[in-house]
N, C-alpha and C positions, 0 to 999 in steps of 0.2 A: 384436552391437552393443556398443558400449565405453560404458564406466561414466561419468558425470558425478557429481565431487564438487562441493563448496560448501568453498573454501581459507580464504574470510574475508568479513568480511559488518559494514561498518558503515551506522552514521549520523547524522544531525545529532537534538539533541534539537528538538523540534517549537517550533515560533514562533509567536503567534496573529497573528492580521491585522494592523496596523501596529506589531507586536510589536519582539520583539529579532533577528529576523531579517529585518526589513522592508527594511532600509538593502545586504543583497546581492542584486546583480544576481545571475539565477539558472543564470547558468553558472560565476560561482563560487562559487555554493553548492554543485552538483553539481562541482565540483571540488573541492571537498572529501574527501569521499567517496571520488571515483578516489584521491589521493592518499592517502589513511587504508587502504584494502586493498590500494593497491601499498606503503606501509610496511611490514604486517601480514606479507605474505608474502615481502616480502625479494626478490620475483622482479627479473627486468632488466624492464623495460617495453616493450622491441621485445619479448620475447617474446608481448604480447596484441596477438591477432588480429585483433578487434572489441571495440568499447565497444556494448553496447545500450540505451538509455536511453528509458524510458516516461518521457511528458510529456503531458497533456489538452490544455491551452490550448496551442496551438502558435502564438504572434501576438506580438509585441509584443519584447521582450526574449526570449523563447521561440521563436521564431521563427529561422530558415532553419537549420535542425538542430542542436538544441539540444546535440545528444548530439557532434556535433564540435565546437561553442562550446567544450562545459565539458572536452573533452580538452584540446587546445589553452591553456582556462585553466589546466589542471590542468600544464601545463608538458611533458606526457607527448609522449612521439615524435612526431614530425607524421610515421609510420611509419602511428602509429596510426589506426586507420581508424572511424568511428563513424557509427550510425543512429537514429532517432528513431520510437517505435511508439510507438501511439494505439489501445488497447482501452480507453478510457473508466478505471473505478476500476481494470480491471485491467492496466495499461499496463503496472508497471515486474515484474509478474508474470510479464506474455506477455513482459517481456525476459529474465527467468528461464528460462523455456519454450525461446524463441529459442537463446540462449545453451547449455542443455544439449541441447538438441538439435543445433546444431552441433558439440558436442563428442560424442555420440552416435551421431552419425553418423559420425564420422571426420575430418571435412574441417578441424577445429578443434581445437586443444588445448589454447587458454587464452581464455576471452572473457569480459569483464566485463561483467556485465547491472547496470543504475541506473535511479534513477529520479529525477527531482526535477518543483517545482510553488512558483513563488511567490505563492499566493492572494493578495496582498497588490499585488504589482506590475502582476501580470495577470489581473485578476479571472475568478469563475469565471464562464460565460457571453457574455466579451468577446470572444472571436475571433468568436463566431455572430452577436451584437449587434451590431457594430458594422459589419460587412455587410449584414446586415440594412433599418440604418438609413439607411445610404449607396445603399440601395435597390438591394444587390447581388444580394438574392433570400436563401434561406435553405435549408437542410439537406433538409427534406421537398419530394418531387418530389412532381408529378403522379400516378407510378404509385404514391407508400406512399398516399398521399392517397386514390385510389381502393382501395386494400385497406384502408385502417384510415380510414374515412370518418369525419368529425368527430372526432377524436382529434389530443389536441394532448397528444405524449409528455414526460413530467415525471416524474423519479426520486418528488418531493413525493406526486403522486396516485398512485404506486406504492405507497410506503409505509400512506399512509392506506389503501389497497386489501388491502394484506397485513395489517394488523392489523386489518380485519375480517375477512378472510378465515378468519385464524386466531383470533378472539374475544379480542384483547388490549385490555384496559382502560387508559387515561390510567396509573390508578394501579401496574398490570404494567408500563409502558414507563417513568415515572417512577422503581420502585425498581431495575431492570435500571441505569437511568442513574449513579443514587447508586452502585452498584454497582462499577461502571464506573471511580468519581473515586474510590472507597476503594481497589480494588485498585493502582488506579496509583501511587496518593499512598504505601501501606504498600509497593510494589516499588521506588520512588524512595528512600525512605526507608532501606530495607534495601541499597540501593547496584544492586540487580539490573541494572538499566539500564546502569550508568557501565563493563561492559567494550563495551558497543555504540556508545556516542555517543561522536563526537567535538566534543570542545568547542572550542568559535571563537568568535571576540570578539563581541562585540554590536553591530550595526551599526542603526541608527535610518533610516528613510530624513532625508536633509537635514541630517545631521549625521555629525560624521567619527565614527569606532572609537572605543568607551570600553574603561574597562580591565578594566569589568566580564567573565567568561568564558562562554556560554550553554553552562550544564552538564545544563539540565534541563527537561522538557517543562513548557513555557510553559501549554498550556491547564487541568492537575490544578488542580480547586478544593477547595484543604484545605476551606473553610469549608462544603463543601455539605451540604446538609439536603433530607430528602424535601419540607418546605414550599415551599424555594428553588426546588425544581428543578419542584414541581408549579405556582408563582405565574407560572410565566412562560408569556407568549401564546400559545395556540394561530395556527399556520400558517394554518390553516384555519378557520371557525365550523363546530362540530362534532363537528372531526376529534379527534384522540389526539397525533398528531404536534408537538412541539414546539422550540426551538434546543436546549433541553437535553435531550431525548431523544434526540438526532442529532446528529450526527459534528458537530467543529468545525472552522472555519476556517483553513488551519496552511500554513505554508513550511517547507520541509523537504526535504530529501536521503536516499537512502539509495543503498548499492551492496555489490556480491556479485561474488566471484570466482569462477570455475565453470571446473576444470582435469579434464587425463585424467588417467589410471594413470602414462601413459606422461609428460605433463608435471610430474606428482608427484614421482616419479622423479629425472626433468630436473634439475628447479629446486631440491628440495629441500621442497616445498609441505608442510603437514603437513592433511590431511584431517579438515574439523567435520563432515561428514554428507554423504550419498549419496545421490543424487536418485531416489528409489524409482519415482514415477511422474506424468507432469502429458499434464493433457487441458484441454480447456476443450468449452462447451456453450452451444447458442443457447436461447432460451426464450421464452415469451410477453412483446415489447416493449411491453407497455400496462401490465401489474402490475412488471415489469422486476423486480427485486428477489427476486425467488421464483428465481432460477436456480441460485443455490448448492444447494438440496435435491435437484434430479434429478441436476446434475454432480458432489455427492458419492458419493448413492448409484452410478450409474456407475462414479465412479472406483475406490471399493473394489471394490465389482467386478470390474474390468479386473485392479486388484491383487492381488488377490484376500485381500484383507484384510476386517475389519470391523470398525466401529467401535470397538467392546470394542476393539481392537490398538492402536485408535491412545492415545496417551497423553499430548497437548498437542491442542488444536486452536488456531486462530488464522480465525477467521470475523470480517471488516469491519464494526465499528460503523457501518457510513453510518446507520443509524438502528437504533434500541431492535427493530423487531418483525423485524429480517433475521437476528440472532444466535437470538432466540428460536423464530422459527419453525423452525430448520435446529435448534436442540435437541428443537422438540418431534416433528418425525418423522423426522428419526434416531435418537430415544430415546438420547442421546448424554448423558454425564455431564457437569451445570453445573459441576463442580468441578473440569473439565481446559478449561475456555473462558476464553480470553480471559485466563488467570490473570494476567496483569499489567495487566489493565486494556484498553480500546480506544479507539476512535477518538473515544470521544462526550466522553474524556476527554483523550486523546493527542493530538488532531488527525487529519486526514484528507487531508493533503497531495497529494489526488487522483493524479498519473503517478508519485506517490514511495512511494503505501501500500504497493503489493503489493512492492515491495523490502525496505522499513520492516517489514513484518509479518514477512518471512520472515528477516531480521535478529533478530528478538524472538525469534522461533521457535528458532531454529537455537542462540542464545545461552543460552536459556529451557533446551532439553532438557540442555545441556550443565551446568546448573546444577544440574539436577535430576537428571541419570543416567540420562533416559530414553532409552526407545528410538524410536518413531516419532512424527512432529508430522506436523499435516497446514492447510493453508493453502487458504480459499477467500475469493471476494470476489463481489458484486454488480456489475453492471455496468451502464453505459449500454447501451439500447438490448436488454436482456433476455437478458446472457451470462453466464458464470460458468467463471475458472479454477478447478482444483482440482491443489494440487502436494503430495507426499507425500513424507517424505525420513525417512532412520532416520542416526540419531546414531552418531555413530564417535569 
């Protein structure tokens, strides 16, 4: 079986909902992106074979394949050929997945896997709503209905589900969060970020390009405080879960080049890291959220690694108790998670994280001199990738 590398691996800095990335349309935002790691690598661009791009909301501006829209904006070959997956938060992951597996197989030797999400242009929820309401019918059949009888699935009663599950207090999900905004805010501040993002103008919806430059993740709140983040309303009457203990709202791109030996070679590529191993894992769709835990332990595993090995992780803020729980039974060190901060503070770009994360990843070890990072996410619907890569 032949080796997939990682050549190059950017992204946009995160936008919040009517933010500074609210004003592009989201295949040139994802055009961004192809263009910044076809810079990076110098390659000819008939050389890629596929573009793979994860996107959630598939409707609206997102819509009729997004991932050939934002080639085509991207200026790139109309050689080139591209597709659009939909694994929920893990979309532009399973393009990661896709992408070295077509290079692992053989049949490929250069394919770009992206992701992007304009939370902002096409809300989250809108492709299922608005069918729905047009009285088109909706996602749950007859036959889930009769196996998960009164259940109405929601990531929301997942999380409140997993934090009891695993005994987390308001006030543990609360300082995870602060946590969260500090690490981001002292990585931003140290520059860590700035060889990942590429920075592009600021666009408003309804208003032309200012001269301003979006260099930096729009959601980081310098000013947070454990009062701030504990005053704000619960989702629920009851529950633990609140907007500030959970992932933000964000527009954003990211994308990854993923070449062989043999295109290495070729082009002249210079290899960031080496795709050690990825699987993904179905799990109970009611608590949703719990899947990261079985499909990591799985995946070391298969790898036959263990945690102790690995030396970054990058586990999905969607909410405070999905990081926590995947630390407390994999007995996993809080001081290699998340070290630059997450989603609750980053944004959560939903088809763009699992690109975005392994972007930070891949960047992260290289800063650090490590040797293996490993990447998981929560998913719609009760799944979990898990990708593993060692630094070169």
């Amino acid at each position: 079986m032949n080796t997939a590398y990682i050549v190059a691996a950017r992204r946009t800095a995160g936008g919040r909902r009517n933010g500074k990335l609210s004003g592009w349309h989201p295949a040139d935002l994802a055009a961004v992106t192809l263009k910044a790691v076809m810079h990076d690598s110098g390659i000819d661009p008939t050389a890629i074979e596929d573009v793979i791009m994860g996107c959630v909301s598939q409707g609206g501006e997102q819509s009729f394949n997004i991932a050939r829209n934002a080639v085509l904006a991207a200026g790139l070959p109309e050689s080139v050929p591209a597709t659009s997956v939909d694994r929920q938060c893990g979309s532009s992951q399973q393009a990661l997945h896709f992408a070295a597996q077509a290079v692992m197989s053989g049949t490929m030797d250069c394919v770009v896997a992206a992701g992007v999400e304009s939370m902002t242009r096409v809300p989250m929820f809108s492709t299922g709503e608005l069918y729905r309401q047009a009285g088109m019918g909706e996602y749950t059949s007859p036959n889930m209905k009769a196996r998960y009888p009164g259940v109405r699935f929601s990531q929301f009663t997942g999380a409140e589900m997993l934090a009891r599950k695993y005994q987390f207090s308001k006030e543990q999900l609360d300082a995870y969060a602060l946590l969260s905004h500090h690490r981001a805010l002292r990585s931003t501040q140290a520059g860590h970020f700035q060889p990942e993002i590429v920075p592009l103008a600021v666009h408003r919806q309804g208003q032309h390009a200012e001269a301003e430059l979006h260099t930096h993740d729009e959601g980081i709140r310098a000013d947070a405080t454990l009062e701030s983040i504990a005053g704000v309303k619960l989702l629920q009457e009851g529950g633990v879960i609140t907007a500030a203990n959970a992932s933000q709202i964000c527009d954003g791109s990211a994308a990854l080049m993923v070449a062989s030996e043999a295109a290495i070679k070729t082009h002249g590529l210079k290899p960031l890291a080496r795709i050690v191993h990825l699987s993904v894992l179905g799990h109970d769709p009611m608590i949703m959220l719990e899947a990261p835990i079985p499909a990591t332990e799985r995946a070391l595993k298969k790898a036959g690694l263990s945690i102790q090995d690995i030396d970054l992780y990058e586990v999905n803020e969607a909410f405070a108790p999905v990081p926590l729980a995947w630390l407390q039974v994999l007995d996993a060190d809080p001081d290699r998670l998340n070290v630059h901060g997450g989603a609750i503070a980053l944004g959560h770009p939903l088809g763009a994280s699992g690109a975005k994360l392994m972007t930070t990843l891949v960047h992260a070890l290289q800063q650090r001199g490590a040797r293996y990072g490993l990447q998981t996410m929560c998913e719609g619907g009760g799944m979990a990738n898990v990708t593993v890569i060692e630094r070169l």
